[in-house]
C-alpha positions as CSV (number, residue, x, y, z in Angstrom):
1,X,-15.6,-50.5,-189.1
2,X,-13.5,-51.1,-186.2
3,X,-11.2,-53.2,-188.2
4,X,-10.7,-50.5,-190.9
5,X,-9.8,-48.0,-187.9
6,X,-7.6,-50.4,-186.9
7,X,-5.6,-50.9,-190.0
8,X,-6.0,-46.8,-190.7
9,X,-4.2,-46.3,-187.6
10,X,-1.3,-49.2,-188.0
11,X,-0.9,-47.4,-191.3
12,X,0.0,-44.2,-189.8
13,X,2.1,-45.8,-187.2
14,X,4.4,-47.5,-189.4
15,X,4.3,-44.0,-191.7
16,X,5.5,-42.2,-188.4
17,X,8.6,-44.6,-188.3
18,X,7.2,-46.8,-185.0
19,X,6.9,-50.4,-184.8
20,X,3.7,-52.9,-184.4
21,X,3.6,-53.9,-181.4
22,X,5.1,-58.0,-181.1
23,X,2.3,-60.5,-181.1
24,X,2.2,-62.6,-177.7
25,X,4.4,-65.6,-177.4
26,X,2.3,-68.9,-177.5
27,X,1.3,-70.5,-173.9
28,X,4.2,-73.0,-172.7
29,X,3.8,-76.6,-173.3
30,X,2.9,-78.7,-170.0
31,X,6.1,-80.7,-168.7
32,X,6.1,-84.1,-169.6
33,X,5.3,-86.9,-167.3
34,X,8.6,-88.6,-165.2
35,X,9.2,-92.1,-167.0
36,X,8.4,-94.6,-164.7
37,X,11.5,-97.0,-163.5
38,X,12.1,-100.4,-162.2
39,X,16.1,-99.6,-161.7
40,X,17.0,-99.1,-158.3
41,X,19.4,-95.8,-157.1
42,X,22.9,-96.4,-157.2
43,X,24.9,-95.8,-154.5
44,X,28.2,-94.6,-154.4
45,X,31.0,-97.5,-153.4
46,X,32.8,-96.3,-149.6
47,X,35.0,-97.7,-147.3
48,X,34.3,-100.0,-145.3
49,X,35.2,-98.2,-142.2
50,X,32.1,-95.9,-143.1
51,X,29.7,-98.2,-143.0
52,X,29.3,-97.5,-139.2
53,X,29.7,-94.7,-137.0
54,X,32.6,-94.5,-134.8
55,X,31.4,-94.7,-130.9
56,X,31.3,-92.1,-129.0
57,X,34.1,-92.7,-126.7
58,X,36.8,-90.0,-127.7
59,X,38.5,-92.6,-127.9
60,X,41.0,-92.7,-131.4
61,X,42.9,-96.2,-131.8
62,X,46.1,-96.2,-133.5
63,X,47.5,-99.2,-135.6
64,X,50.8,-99.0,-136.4
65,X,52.0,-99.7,-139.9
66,X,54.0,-103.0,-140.4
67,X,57.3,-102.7,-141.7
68,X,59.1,-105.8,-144.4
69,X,62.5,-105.9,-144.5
70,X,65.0,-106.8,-147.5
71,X,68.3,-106.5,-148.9
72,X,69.9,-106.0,-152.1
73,X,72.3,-107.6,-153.1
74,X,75.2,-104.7,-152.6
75,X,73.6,-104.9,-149.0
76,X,71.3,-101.8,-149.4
77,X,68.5,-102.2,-147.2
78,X,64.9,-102.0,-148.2
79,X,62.2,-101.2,-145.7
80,X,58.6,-101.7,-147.0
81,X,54.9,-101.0,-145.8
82,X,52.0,-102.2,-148.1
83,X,49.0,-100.3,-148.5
84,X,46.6,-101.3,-151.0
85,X,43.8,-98.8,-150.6
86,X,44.7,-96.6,-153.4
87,X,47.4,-97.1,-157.1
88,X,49.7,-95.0,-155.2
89,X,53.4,-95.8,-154.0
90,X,56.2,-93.5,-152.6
91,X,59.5,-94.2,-152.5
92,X,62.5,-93.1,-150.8
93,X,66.5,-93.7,-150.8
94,X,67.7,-92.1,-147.5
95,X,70.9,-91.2,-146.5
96,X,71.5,-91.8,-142.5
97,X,74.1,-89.0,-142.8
98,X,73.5,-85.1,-143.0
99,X,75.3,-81.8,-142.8
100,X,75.6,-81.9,-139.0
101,X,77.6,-85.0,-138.8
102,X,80.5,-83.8,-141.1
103,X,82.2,-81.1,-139.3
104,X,84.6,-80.3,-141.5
105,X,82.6,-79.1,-144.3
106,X,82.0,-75.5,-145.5
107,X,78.6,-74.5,-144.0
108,X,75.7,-74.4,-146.0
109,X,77.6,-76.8,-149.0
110,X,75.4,-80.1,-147.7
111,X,72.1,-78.4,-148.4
112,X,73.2,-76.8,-151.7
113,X,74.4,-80.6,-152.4
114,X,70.7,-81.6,-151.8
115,X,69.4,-78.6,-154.3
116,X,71.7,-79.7,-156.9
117,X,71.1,-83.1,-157.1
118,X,67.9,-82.9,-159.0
119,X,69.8,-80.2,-161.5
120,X,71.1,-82.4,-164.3
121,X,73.0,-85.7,-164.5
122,X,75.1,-87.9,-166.5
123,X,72.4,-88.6,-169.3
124,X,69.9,-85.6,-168.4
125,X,69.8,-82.1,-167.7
126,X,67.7,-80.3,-165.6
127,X,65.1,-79.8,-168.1
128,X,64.9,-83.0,-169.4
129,X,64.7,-84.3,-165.8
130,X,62.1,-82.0,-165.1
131,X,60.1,-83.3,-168.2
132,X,60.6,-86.7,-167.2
133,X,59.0,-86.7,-164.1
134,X,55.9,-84.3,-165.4
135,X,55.4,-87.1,-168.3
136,X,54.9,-89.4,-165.7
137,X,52.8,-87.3,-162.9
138,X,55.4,-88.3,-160.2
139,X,56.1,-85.9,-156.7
140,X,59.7,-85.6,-156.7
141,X,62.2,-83.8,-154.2
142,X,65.9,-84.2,-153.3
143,X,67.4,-82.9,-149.8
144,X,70.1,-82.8,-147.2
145,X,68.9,-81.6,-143.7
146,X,70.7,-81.8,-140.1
147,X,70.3,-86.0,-139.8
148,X,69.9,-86.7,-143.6
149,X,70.2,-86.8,-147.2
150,X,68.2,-88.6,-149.9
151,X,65.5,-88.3,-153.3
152,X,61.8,-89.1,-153.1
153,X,59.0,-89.9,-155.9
154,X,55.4,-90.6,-155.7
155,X,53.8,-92.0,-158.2
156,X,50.8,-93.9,-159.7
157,X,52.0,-97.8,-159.1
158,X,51.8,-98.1,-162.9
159,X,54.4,-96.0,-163.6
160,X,56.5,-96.9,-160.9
161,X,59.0,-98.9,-163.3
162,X,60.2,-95.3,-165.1
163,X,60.0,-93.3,-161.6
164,X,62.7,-95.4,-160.0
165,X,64.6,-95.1,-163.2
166,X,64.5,-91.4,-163.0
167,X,65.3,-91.3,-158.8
168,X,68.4,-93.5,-159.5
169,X,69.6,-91.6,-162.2
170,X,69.3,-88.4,-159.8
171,X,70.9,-90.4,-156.5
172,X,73.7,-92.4,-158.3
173,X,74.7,-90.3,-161.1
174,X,74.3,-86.2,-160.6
175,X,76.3,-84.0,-163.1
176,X,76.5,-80.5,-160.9
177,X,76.8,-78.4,-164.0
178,X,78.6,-75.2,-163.0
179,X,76.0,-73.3,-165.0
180,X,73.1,-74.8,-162.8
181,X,75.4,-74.5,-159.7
182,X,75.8,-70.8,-160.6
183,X,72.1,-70.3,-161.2
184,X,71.4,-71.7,-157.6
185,X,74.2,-69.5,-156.0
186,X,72.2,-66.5,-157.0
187,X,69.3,-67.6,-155.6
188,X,71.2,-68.8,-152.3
189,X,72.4,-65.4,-151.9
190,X,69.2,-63.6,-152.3
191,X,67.8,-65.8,-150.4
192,X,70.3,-65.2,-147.7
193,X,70.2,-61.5,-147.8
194,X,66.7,-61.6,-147.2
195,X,66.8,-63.0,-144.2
196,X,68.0,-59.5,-142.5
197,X,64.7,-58.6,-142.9
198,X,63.0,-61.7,-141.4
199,X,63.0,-61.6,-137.6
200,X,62.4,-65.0,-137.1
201,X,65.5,-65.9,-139.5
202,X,67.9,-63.3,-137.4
203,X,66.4,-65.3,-134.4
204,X,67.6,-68.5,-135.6
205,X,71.0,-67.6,-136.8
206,X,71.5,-65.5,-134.0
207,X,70.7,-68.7,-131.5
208,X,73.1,-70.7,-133.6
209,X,75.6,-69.1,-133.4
210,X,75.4,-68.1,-129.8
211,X,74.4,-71.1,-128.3
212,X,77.3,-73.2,-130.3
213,X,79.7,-71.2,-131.9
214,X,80.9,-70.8,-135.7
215,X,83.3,-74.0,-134.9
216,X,79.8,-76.8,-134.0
217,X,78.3,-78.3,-137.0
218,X,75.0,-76.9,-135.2
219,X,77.0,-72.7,-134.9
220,X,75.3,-71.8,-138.8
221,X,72.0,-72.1,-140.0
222,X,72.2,-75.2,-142.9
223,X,72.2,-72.4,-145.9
224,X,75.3,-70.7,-144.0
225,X,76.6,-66.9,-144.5
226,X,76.2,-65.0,-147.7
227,X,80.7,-65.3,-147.9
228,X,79.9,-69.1,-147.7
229,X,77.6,-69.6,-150.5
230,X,79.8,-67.1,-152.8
231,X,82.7,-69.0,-152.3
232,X,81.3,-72.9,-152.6
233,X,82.9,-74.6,-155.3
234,X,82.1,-77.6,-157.8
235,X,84.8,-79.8,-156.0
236,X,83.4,-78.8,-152.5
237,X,80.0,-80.2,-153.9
238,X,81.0,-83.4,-155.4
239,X,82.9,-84.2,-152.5
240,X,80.1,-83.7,-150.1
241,X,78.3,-85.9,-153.0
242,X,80.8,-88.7,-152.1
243,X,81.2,-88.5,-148.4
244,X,77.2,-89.1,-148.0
245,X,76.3,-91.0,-150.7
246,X,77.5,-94.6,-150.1
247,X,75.3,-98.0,-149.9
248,X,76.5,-98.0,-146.5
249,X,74.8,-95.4,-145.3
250,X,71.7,-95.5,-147.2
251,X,68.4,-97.8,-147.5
252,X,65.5,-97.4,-149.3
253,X,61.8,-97.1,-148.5
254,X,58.7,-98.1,-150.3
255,X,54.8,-97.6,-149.5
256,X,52.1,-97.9,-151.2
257,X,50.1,-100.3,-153.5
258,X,53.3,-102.9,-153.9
259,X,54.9,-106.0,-152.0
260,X,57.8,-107.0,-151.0
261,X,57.9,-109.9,-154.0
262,X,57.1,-107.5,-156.4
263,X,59.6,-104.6,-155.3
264,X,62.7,-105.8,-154.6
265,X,63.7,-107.2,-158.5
266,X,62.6,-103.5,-159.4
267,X,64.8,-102.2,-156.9
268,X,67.9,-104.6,-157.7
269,X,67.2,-103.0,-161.5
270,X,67.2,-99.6,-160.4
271,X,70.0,-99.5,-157.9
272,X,71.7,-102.7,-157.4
273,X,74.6,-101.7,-159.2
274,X,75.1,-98.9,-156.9
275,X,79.1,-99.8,-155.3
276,X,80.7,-98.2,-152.8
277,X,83.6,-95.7,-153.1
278,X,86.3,-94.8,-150.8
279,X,86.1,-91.4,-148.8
280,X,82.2,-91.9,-147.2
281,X,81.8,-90.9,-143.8
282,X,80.0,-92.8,-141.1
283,X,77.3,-91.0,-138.3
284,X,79.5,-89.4,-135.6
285,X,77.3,-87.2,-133.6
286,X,78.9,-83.6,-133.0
287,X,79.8,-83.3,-129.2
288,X,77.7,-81.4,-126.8
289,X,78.9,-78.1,-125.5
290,X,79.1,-77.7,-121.7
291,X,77.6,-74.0,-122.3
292,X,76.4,-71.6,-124.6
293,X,79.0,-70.0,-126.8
294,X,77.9,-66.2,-125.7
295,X,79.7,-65.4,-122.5
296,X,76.2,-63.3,-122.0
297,X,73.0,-64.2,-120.6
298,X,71.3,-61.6,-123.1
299,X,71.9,-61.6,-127.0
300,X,70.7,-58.6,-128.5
301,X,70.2,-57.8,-132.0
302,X,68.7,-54.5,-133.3
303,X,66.0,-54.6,-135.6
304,X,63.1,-51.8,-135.2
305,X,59.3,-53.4,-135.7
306,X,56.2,-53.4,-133.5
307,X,57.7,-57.0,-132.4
308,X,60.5,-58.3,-130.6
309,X,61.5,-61.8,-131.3
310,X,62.6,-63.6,-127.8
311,X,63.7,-67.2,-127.6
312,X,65.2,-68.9,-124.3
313,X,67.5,-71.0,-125.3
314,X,70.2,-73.6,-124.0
315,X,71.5,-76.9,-125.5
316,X,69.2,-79.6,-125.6
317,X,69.5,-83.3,-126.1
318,X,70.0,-85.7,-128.9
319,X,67.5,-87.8,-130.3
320,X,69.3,-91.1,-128.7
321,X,68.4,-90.1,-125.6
322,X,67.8,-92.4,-123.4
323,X,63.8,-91.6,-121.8
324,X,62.8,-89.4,-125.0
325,X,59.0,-89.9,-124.1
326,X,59.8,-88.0,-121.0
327,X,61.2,-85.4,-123.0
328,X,58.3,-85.1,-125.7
329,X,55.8,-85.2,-122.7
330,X,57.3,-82.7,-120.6
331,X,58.0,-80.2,-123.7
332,X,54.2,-80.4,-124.2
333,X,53.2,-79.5,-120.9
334,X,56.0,-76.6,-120.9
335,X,55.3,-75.2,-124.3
336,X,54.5,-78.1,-126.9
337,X,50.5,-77.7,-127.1
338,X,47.5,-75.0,-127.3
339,X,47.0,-75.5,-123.3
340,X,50.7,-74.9,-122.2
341,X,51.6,-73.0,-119.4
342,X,53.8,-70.8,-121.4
343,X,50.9,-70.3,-124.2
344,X,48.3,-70.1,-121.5
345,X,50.4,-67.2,-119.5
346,X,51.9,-65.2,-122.2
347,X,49.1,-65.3,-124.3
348,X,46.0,-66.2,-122.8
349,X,46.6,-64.8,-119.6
350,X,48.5,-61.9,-120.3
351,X,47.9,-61.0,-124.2
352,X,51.8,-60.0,-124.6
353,X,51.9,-62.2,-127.8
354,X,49.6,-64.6,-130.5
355,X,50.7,-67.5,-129.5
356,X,53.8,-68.9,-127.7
357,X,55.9,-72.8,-127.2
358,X,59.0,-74.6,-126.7
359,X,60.5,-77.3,-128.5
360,X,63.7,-79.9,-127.9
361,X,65.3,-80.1,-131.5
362,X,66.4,-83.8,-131.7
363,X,69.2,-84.0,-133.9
364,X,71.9,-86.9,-134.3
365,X,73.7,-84.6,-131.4
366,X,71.7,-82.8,-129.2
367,X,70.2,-79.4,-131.1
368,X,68.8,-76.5,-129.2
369,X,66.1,-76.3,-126.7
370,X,64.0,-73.2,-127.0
371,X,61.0,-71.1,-125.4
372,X,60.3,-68.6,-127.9
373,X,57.4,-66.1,-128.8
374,X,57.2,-63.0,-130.8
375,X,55.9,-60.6,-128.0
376,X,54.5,-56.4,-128.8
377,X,57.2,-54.8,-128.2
378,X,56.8,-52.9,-125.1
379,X,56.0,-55.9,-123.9
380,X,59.2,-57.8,-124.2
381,X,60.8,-58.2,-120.2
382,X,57.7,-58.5,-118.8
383,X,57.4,-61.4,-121.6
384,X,60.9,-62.9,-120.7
385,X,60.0,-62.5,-116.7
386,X,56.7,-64.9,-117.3
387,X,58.8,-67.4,-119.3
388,X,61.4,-67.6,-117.2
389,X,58.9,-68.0,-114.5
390,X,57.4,-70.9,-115.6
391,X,60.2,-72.6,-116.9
392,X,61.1,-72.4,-112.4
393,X,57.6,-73.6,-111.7
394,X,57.6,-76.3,-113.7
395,X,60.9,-77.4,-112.1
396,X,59.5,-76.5,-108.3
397,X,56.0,-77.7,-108.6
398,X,56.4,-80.4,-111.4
399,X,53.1,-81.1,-113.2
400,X,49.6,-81.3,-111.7
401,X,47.4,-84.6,-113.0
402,X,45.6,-82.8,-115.6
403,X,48.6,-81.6,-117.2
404,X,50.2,-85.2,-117.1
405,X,46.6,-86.3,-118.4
406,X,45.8,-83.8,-121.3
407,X,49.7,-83.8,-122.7
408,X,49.7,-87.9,-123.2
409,X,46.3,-87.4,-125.5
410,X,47.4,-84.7,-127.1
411,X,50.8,-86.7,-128.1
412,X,48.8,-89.9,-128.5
413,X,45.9,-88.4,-130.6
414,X,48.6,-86.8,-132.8
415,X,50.3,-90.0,-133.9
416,X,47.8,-91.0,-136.6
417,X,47.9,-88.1,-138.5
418,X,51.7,-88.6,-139.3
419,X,50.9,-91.6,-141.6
420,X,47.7,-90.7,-143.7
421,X,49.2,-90.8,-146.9
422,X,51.9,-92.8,-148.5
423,X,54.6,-90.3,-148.4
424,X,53.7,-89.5,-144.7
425,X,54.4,-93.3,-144.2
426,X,57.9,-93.3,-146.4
427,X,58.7,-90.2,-144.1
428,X,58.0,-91.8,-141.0
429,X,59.5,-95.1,-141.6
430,X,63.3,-93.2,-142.9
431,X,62.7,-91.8,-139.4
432,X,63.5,-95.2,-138.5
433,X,66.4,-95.8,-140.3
434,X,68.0,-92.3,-140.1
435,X,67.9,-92.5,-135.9
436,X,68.8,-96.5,-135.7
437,X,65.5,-97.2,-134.2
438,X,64.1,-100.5,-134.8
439,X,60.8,-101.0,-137.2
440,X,58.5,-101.6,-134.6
441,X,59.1,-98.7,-132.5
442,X,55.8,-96.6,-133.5
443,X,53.9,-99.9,-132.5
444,X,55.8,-99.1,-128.7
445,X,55.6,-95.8,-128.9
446,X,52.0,-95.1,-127.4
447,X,52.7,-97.6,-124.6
448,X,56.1,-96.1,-123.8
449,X,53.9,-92.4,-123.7
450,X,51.2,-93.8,-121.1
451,X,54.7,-95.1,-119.2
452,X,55.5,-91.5,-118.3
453,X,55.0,-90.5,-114.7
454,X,55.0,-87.3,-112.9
455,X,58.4,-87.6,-111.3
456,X,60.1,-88.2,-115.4
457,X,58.6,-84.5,-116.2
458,X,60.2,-83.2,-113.0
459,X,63.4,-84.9,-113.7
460,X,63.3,-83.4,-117.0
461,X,62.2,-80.2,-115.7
462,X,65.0,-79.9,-112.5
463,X,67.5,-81.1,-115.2
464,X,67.0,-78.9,-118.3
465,X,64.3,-76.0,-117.8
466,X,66.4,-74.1,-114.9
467,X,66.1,-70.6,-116.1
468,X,70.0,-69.8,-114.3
469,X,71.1,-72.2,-117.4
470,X,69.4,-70.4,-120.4
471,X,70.8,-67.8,-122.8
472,X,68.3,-65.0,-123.7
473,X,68.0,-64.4,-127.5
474,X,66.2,-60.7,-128.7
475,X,65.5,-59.3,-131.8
476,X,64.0,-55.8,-131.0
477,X,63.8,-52.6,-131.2
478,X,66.7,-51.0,-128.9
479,X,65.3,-47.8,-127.6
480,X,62.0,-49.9,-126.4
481,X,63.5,-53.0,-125.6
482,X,67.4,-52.2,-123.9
483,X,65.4,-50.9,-121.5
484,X,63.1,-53.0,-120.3
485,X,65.7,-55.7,-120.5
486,X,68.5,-53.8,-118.1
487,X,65.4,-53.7,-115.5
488,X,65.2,-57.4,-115.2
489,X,69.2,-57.3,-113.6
490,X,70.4,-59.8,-116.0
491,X,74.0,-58.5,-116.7
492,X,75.6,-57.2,-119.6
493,X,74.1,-57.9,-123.2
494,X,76.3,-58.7,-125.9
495,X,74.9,-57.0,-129.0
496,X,75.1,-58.7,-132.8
497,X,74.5,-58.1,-136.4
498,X,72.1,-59.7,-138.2
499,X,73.9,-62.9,-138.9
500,X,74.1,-63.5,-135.4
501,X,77.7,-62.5,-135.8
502,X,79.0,-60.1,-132.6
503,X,79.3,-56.5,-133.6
504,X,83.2,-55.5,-133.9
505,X,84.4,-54.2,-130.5
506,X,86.0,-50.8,-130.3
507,X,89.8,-50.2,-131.5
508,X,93.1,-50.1,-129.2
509,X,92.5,-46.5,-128.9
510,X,88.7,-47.1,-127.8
511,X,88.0,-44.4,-130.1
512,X,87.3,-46.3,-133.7
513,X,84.9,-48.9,-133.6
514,X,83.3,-50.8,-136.6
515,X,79.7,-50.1,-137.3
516,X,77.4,-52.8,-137.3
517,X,75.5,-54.0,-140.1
518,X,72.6,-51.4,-141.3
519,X,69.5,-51.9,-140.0
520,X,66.7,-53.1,-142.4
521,X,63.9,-51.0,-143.4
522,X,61.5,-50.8,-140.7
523,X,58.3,-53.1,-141.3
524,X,54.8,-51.9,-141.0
525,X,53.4,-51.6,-137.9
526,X,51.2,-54.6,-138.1
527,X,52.8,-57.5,-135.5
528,X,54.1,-60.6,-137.7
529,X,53.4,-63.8,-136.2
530,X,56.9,-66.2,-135.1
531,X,59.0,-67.5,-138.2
532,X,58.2,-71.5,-137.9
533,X,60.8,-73.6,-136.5
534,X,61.2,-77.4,-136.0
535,X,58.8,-79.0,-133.6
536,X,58.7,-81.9,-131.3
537,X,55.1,-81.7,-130.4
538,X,51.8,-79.9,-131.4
539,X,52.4,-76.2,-131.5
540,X,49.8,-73.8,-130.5
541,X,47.2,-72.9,-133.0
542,X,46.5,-69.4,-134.4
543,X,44.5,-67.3,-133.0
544,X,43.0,-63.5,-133.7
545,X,44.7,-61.0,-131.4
546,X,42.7,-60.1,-128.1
C-alpha cells in the first residue's frame, strides 16, 4: 500500500513539471594501502660549503679571485679567472680610455659612441644583431663611461664559440648607420629634456658645471646639452670610434667555466686580426682645477617641490691617488655607510631628510667630492648648517675608535659581494686594467684597509672636508629656500637654469635681462628620495620617513 502511494504521488510530481529527487551517491571507496619500499630518499646534490654551518664568529673571509695572464699575438692582453662552479663565462674587451680623457671631443659624442656600437655593423644590422644574441641566450651590452669603453657577453660556455664571434663583430667592425644614429638622437634628446624635471639630474649637471667649467672634460654630464646631441655627426662618431678603439689600449677579460689553454686560440680567432690604426689617443688624465668654476659659495637653481636637492661639493681626487684606502675609509665614516655622522645627524637625529652620504668620485683625474641629501624643504639651511658642521668636526676631532672600527667592517664585509657572479668578476678584474693596478691588488686590498689609522682619516679630513673650501649646490624652491640660505651669511648666490648653465645677466642698460629657462611643472607634494649617483662606499639604506 505504501509503495502504491509512493508511486501515486511521484506520478503527480513529475505531472506538476518537478523532478525526483537524485538518488544518493554510493559510499567512497577506502584509500589504498602505501606500497611498501626498500629505496631510500633522495637527496638533493649541494655544495659543499653547505655541508656545515658557518661558525658563529661574524667573522666573513674573503678569497680573492686569481688572475691568468696572456697575450695575443697583436699584443692584446688577456686577463682570465676560472670558475668552474657553474656552464657560465663572461667576457669583456675593455678600453682603458673614456670620454673624460679626450678633451677635445664634443660632449656627450663618447657615450652615444658606446650606444651605437651595438646598432648595426659591417655584415649585420641591428636587428640581425639583436637576433643573434637572443638565438644564443647571451647578456650583451656596449658602453663608454668617464674611465672606459668596451662590449660584454655572458653566455652558457657551450655557446661561447658564436658569442665572441658576435662581440668582435660589434668591437672591431660597427657600421653607425645614420638611420640608427638618428633613431638614438631622438631618444638622447628626450631623454635630455626630461632631465629638467628630475631634481637629482639638475643637481648633477648643475655641480658639473659649477665645480669645473664647460671647458673640463668633467664641466657636462657624459650625455651633454640638448644643442650637443642635435648637432653630433656620423664623422664625430666614427672618429671617437678610432681614437678609443685601438689594441693598445684595450685587453680582454674572461670568467667563468674556461682556462687559459682553452681560451686564448678562441680569442686569437675572434680578435687577433684586430691592427692598430693611426689617430688613437693614450690615457692623459684631465688636470685638476685649483677651485670651483662658480665664483659663489651658493649655486641656486629654481625648481618648486616639497624637496630641495643640496650637495656640498668641491674637487676631489683621482683614483691614482696615492693612500686611496684612507680615502674610502674616511668617506665612510663622513657619509659612506648607514652609521655616518652625516646620515646619523641629518636623518636620524634630526629627520630633515630619508637618508643622506658623501662619496669621492675616482675618476682617471680627480671627479667631484660631494655631501649631498634631498632635505623637506623648509628644512634646507638648517640641513646645510649640520653638514657643514660635521664636515668641521670630522676635521677638528678626527674619528673616535668605533668609527675607525665599524667603517673597516663595513668596507671589508662589502668586498665579497662584488664578485658573486661571473660578470661581477669580469667587471672587477677591467677595474684592474682600466686604473693600471696590478692583478693582485684585491688580494692586498683588505690588508691595506686594516693599515688605516686614525691620524690617515684626519689627514684626509684637515685636507679635503674643510667646509671654507666647498661650493654649495641647491635645487629648491626660491621663496622657501632663498631665505633660509641668505640667513646662513654665506654671500651672494649665483642663480642657474636647469642645465646648470648661469641665467643671462641683465643688459648694458640694466633694464633688459634674459629670462631664465621656465620652470617645470611642479611635482606632487610627496618628497622623492635623492637621484642615485656613483658611490665609493656603502650608501645608506632606505628607510620609511619618521
Amino acid at each position: 500500500m505504501k509503495r502504491a502511494l509512493g508511486l501515486v504521488g511521484l506520478t503527480l510530481l513529475v505531472a506538476c513539471g518537478g523532478a525526483p529527487p537524485p538518488e544518493p551517491p554510493p559510499p567512497l571507496a577506502p584509500p589504498p594501502a602505501p606500497v611498501a619500499t626498500s629505496e631510500a630518499p633522495r637527496v638533493t646534490p649541494d655544495a659543499p660549503f653547505r655541508q656545515q654551518p658557518p661558525a658563529p664568529d661574524g667573522q666573513v673571509q674573503f678569497t680573492a679571485p686569481k688572475v691568468s695572464e696572456a697575450k695575443l699575438k697583436n699584443g692584446l692582453r688577456v686577463l682570465v679567472v676560472e670558475r668552474h662552479d657553474l656552464p657560465i663565462v663572461s667576457a669583456r674587451l675593455v678600453v682603458s680610455v673614456g670620454a673624460g680623457d679626450v678633451p677635445d671631443a664634443r660632449p656627450g659624442v663618447m657615450s652615444f659612441l658606446g650606444s651605437m656600437l651595438e646598432q648595426g655593423t659591417k655584415k649585420r644590422s641591428a636587428l640581425q644583431l639583436s637576433d643573434d644574441f637572443e638565438a644564443i641566450g647571451a647578456h650583451h651590452g656596449a658602453w663608454v663611461d668617464w674611465d672606459s669603453a668596451g662590449v660584454s657577453l655572458r653566455v652558457l660556455s657551450e655557446r661561447l664559440d658564436a658569442g665572441l664571434e658576435l662581440m668582435a663583430d660589434v668591437a672591431l667592425a660597427p657600421s653607425f648607420p645614420e638611420a640608427e644614429i638618428e633613431r638614438l638622437r631622438t631618444r638622447r634628446v628626450t631623454a635630455i629634456q626630461a632631465e629638467r624635471s628630475s631634481p637629482g639630474s639638475i643637481a648633477s649637471n648643475t655641480v658639473a658645471a659649477a665645480l669645473f667649467g664647460r671647458a673640463h672634460p668633467y664641466g657636462h654630464s657624459l650625455t651633454g646639452q640638448e644643442a650637443d646631441a642635435k648637432k653630433l655627426t656620423r664623422a664625430e662618431i666614427v672618429r671617437a670610434y678610432e681614437r678609443l678603439f685601438t689594441p693598445k689600449n684595450a685587453a680582454i677579460v674572461v670568467a667563468g667555466d674556461v682556462t687559459v689553454a682553452s681560451i686564448v686560440p678562441k680569442l686569437e680567432a675572434a680578435f687577433g686580426g684586430w691592427k692598430a690604426k693611426p689617430g688613437a689617443v693614450t690615457r692623459k688624465p684631465p688636470k685638476t682645477p685649483a677651485k670651483a668654476a662658480s665664483d659663489k659659495r651658493v649655486v641656486f637653481v629654481d625648481r618648486p617641490g616639497a624637496q630641495s636637492q643640496v650637495q656640498i661639493v668641491r674637487p676631489g681626487v683621482p683614483h691614482s691617488v696615492k693612500d686611496r684606502e684612507a680615502f674610502v675609509v674616511a668617506n665612510a665614516i663622513l657619509g659612506g655607510m648607514f652609521s655616518s655622522r652625516v646620515n646619523m645627524n641629518l636623518r636620524e637625529k634630526n629627520a630633515y631628510t630619508y637618508g643622506a652620504r658623501s662619496y669621492f668620485s675616482m675618476r682617471h683625474g680627480a671627479g667631484p667630492f660631494l655631501v649631498a641629501a634631498a632635505v623637506f624643504a623648509d628644512k634646507t639651511g638648517p640641513a646645510i648648517k649640520e653638514a657643514l658642521s660635521e664636515l668641521d668636526g670630522l676635521r677638528r676631532d678626527g674619528p673616535t675608535a668605533e668609527e675607525l672600527s665599524l667603517a673597516k667592517e663595513s668596507i671589508r664585509l662589502a668586498m665579497p659581494g662584488r664578485f658573486e657572479g661571473v660578470a661581477d668578476v669580469a667587471g672587477a678584474i677591467s677595474d684592474l686594467f682600466v686604473h693600471d693596478m696590478p692583478i693582485d691588488d684585491y688580494e692586498k686590498r683588505a690588508a691595506r684597509i686594516e693599515a688605516v689609522t686614525a691620524d690617515d682619516v684626519k689627514r684626509v679630513a684637515l685636507e679635503y672636508f674643510g667646509s671654507d673650501a666647498m661650493t654649495i649646490v641647491v635645487v629648491g624652491d626660491k621663496a622657501t629656500v632663498l631665505p633660509q640660505i641668505d640667513a646662513l651669511g654665506l654671500g651672494a648666490i649665483d642663480e642657474r637654469d636647469a642645465y646648470g648653465n648661469p641665467l643671462a645677466a641683465a643688459g648694458a642698460d640694466g633694464k633688459t635681462a634674459a629670462k631664465p629657462a621656465a620652470a617645470p611643472a611642479k611635482p606632487a607634494a610627496a618628497p622623492a628620495k635623492p637621484a642615485p649617483a656613483e658611490p665609493a662606499a656603502a650608501k645608506p639604506a632606505p628607510a620609511t620617513k619618521k
